[in-house]
C-alpha positions as CSV (number, residue, x, y, z in Angstrom):
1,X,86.7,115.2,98.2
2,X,86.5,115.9,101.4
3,X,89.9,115.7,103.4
4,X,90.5,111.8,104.5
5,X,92.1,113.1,108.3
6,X,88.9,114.6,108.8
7,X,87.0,111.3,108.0
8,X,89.6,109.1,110.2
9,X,89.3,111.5,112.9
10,X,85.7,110.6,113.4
11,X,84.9,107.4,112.1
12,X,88.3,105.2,112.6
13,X,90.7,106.7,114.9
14,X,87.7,105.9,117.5
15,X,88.2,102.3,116.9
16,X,92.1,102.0,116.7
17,X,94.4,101.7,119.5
18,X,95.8,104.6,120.5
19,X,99.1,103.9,119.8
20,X,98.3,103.0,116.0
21,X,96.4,106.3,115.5
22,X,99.5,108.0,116.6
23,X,101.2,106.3,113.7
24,X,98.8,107.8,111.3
25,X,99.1,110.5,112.6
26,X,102.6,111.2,111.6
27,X,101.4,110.4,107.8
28,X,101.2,113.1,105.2
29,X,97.5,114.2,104.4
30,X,98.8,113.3,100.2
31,X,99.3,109.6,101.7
32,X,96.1,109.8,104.2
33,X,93.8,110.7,101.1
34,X,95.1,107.6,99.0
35,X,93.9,105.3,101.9
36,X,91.6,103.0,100.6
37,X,92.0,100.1,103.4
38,X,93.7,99.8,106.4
39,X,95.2,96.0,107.7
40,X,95.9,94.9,111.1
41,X,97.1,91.4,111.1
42,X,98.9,90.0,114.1
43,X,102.4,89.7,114.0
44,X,102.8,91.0,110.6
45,X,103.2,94.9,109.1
46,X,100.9,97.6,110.2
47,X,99.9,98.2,106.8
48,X,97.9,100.8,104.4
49,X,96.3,99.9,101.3
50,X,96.7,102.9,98.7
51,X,95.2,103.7,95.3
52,X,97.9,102.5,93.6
53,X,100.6,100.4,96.2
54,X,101.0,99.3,99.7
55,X,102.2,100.8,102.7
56,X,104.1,99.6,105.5
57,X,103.8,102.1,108.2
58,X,106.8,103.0,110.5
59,X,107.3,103.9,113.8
60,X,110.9,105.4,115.2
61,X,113.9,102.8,115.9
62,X,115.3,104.6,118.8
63,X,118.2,102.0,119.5
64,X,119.5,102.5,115.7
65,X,118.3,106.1,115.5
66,X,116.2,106.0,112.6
67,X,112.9,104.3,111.5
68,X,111.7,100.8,111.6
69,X,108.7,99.2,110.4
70,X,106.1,98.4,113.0
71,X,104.7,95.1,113.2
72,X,100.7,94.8,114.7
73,X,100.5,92.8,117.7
74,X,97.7,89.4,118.6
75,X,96.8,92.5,121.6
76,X,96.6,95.0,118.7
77,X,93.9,92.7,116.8
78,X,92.1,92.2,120.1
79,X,91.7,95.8,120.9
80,X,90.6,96.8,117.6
81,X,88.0,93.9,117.5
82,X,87.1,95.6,121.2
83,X,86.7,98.8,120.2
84,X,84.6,98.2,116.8
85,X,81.9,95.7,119.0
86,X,81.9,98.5,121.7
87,X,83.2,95.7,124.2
88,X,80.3,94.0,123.3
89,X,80.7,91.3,120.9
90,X,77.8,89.6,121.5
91,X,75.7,91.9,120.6
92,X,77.1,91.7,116.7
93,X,77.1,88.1,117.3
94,X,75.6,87.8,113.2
95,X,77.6,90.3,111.6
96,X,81.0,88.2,112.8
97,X,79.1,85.1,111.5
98,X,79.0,86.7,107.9
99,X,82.9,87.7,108.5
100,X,82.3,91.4,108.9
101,X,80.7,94.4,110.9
102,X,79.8,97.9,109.2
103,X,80.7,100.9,111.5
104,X,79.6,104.7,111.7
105,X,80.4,106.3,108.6
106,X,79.1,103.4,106.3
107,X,83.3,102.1,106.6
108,X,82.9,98.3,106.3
109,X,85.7,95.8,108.4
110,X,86.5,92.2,107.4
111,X,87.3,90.1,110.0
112,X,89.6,86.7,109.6
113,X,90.2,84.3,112.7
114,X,89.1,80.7,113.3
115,X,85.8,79.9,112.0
116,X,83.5,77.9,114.4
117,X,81.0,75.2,112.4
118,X,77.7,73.8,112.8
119,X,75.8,71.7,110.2
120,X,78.2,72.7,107.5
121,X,77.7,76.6,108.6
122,X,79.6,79.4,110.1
123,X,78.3,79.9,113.3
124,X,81.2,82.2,114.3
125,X,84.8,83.3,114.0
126,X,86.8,83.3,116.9
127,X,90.2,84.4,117.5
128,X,90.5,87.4,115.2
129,X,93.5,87.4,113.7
130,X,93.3,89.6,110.7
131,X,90.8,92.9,110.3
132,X,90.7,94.7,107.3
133,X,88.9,98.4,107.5
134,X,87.6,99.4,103.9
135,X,87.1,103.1,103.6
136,X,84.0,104.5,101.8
137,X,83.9,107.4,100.8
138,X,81.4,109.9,98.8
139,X,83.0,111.0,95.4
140,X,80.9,113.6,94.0
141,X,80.4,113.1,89.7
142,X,82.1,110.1,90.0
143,X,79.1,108.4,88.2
144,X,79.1,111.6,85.4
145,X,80.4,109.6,82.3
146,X,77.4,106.7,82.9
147,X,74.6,109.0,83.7
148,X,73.5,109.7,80.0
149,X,73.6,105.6,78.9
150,X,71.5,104.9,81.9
151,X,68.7,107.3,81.2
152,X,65.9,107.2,78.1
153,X,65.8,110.0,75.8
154,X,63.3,112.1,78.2
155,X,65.4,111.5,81.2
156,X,62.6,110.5,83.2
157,X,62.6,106.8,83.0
158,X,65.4,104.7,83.9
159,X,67.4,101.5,82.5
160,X,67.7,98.2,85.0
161,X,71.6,98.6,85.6
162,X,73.8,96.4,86.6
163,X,77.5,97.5,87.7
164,X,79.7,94.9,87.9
165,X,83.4,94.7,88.7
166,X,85.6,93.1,90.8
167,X,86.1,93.7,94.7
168,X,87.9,97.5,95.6
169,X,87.1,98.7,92.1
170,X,84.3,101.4,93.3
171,X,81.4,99.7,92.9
172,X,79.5,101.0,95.9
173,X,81.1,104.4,95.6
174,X,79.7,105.2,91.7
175,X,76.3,103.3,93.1
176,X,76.0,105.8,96.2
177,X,76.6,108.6,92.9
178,X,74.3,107.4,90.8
179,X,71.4,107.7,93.3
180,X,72.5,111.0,94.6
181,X,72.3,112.5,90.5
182,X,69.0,111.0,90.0
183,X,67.5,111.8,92.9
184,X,68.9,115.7,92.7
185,X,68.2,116.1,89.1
186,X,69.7,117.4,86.0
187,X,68.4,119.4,83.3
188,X,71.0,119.4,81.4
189,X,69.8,115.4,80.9
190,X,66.2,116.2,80.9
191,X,66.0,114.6,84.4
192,X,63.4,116.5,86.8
193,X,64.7,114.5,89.8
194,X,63.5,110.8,90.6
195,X,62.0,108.9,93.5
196,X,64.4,106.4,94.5
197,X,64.4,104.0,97.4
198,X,67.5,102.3,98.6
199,X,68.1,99.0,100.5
200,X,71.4,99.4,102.6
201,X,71.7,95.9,104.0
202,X,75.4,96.8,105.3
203,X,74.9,100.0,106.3
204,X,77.4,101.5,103.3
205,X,75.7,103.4,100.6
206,X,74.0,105.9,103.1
207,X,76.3,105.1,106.0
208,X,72.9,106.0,108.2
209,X,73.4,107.0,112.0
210,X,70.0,106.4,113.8
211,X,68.5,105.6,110.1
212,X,69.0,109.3,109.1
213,X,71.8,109.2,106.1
214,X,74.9,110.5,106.9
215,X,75.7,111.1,103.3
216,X,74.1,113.1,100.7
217,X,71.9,111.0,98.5
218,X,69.7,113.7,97.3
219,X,66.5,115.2,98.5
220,X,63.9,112.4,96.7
221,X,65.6,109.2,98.5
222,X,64.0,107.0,101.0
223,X,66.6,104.4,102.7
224,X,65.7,101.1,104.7
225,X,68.4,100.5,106.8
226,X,70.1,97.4,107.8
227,X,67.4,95.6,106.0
228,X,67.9,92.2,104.2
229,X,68.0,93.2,100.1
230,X,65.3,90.9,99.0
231,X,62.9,91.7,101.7
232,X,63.6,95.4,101.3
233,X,63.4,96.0,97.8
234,X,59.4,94.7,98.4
235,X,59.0,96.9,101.0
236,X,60.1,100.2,99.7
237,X,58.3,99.6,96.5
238,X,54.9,99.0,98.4
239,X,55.2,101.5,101.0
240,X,57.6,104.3,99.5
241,X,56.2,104.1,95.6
242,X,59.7,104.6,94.3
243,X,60.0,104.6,90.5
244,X,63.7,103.3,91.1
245,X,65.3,101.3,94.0
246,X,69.0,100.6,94.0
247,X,71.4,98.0,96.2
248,X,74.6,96.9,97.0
249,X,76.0,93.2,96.0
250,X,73.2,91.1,94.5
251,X,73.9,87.3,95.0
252,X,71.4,85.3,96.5
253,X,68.4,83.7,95.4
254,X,65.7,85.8,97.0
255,X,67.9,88.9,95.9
256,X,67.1,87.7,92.3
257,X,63.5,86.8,93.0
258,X,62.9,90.3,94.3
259,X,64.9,91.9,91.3
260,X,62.3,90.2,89.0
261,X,59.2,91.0,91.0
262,X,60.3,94.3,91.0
263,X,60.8,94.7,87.7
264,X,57.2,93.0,86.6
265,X,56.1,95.4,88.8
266,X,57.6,98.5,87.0
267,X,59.8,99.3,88.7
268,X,64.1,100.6,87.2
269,X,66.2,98.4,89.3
270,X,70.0,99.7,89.8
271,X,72.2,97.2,91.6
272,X,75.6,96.2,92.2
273,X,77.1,92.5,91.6
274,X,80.9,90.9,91.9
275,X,82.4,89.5,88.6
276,X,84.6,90.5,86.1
277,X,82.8,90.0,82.8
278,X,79.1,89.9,82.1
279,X,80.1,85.8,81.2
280,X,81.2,85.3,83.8
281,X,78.1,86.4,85.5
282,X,76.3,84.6,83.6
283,X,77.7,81.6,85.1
284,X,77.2,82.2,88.3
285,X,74.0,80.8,90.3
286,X,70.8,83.2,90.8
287,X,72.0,86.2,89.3
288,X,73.4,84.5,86.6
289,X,69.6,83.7,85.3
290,X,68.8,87.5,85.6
291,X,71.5,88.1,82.9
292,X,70.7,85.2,80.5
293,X,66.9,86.4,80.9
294,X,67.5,89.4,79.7
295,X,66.4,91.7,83.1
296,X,69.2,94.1,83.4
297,X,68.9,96.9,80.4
298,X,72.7,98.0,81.1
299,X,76.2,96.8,82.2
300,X,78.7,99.0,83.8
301,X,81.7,96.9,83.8
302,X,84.1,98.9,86.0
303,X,88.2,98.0,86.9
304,X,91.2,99.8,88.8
305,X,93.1,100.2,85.8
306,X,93.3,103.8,86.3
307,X,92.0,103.8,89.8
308,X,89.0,102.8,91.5
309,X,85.5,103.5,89.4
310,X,87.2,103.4,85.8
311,X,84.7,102.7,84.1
312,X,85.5,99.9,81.5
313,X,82.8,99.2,79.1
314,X,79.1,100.3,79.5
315,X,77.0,97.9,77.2
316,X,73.0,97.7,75.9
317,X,71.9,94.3,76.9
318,X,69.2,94.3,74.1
319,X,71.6,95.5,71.3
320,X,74.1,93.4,72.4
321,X,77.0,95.7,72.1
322,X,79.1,98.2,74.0
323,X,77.5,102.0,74.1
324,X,81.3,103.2,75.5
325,X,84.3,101.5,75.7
326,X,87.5,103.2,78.2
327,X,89.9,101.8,75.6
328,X,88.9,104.0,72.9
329,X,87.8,106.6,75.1
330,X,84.7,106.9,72.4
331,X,80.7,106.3,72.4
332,X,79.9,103.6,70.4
333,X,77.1,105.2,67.8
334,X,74.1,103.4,65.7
């Protein structure tokens, strides 16, 4: 994995006060590579979200001569918010409506503040209180163990897959994996290499800079950009012929309209979706009927048990039972 002060250096530190990059910058690069988030809430801890624990950082106590911890500022919130919108908030006037913004580097920050109404909707959030930058990053073979349940025996055609997990348990990360393997190839699997487009409404799984990818996905991948998923996935399969496409966080309506119409039209779909357990999914609205219907082939029900992307239980829809489960650490045969 590529060193996490190089990715700060160029994707966050840019849109951090100065004073809290110099914080960071006193960190250890063992503590800067376990960075999964970093939280800046007014009037409360600068504070790092690890693998495994938080991390409060700390700044000298020169009256007492040793450290204390330091706490982010209402201006440090503000200057942040500043920075990320280029001193132009209203130009990602919709991104704050839907409570976040995606920067360079496919890195997505939450925002938290007073929530402005209209009709029963969010029509903005104002005073920014909390921001919470979520580090992606590109883990290559993190998807190795799933490759051979999501493939048919020739390698050439590919199960609709679902993975599902909870928030910050690497769903987008083995997502972004699995389309860089199939599009590459592996013999090994009998896979010659697939077409594969990819809807990245947020702007995470490619992290695309001028709608060029800034992160390998292979040399047979087409990616639509900042696109809406339903309206994408239509696209790409009419224009781009792609024999798979893949997305991030199914949930609404039209996103499981245009899973089906995809599918009918035979095309592998390979998506990712919040829940815990495939019943729960099943209760919840739109994608839920995807699930009871029968359209995803595979679940890839991942946790943080052992870290981000471990990968729980990977189960056959039709049979009904789990192909691997992490507990045993064993494939399930017959």
């Amino acid at each position: 994995m590529k060193n996490l002060r190089n990715l700060l250096s160029q994707y966050i530190y840019p849109v951090l006060p100065a004073h809290l990059v110099d914080l960071l910058h006193t960190l250890p690069d063992s503590t800067l590579n376990k960075i999964a988030e970093i939280r800046i809430r007014a009037n409360q801890p600068f504070l790092l979200v690890l693998a495994t624990k938080d991390l409060a950082v700390s700044q000298p106590d020169r009256a007492n001569g040793g450290e204390a911890i330091y706490r982010c500022t209402a201006e440090d919130v503000t200057q942040t918010f500043q920075l990320i919108c280029k001193n132009s908030v209203y130009a990602f006037e919709e991104e704050v409506r839907q409570g976040y913004l995606t920067i360079n580097g496919g890195h997505r920050v939450g925002l938290a503040g007073q929530a402005t109404t209209f009709d029963g909707k969010v029509k903005t959030i104002k005073h920014i209180s909390s921001i919470n930058i979520r580090l992606a990053r590109a883990i290559s073979g993190c998807a190795d163990q799933i490759m051979p349940f999501i493939m048919n025996e020739n390698g050439r055609s590919i199960y609709n897959t679902l993975v599902i997990s909870s928030p910050r348990c690497g769903k987008t990360t083995i997502l972004r994996d699995l389309v860089r393997q199939l599009s590459t190839g592996n013999p090994l699997l009998g896979n010659p290499g697939i077409q594969i487009g990819v809807v990245d409404e947020r702007s995470e799984i490619a992290a695309c800079q001028n709608g060029i990818p800034s992160i390998d996905l292979g040399p047979r991948v087409d990616v639509l950009d900042a696109c809406p998923k339903a309206s994408g996935m239509l696209m790409l399969i009419r224009s781009m012929s792609p024999a798979v496409v893949a997305t991030d966080e199914l949930g609404r309506e039209e996103d499981a309209a245009a899973v089906r119409e995809a599918i009918h039209a035979g095309v592998s779909v390979i998506a990712t979706a919040h829940s815990r357990t495939i019943c729960q999914l099943r209760e919840r609205p739109y994608i839920g009927e995807l699930v009871k219907h029968n359209y995803f082939d595979r679940y890839v029900l991942l946790s943080d048990r052992l870290g981000p992307g471990t990968v729980e239980e990977i189960y056959d829809a039709s049979q009904e039972k789990a192909l691997f489960t992490k507990a045993n650490e064993v494939k399930i045969c017959g």
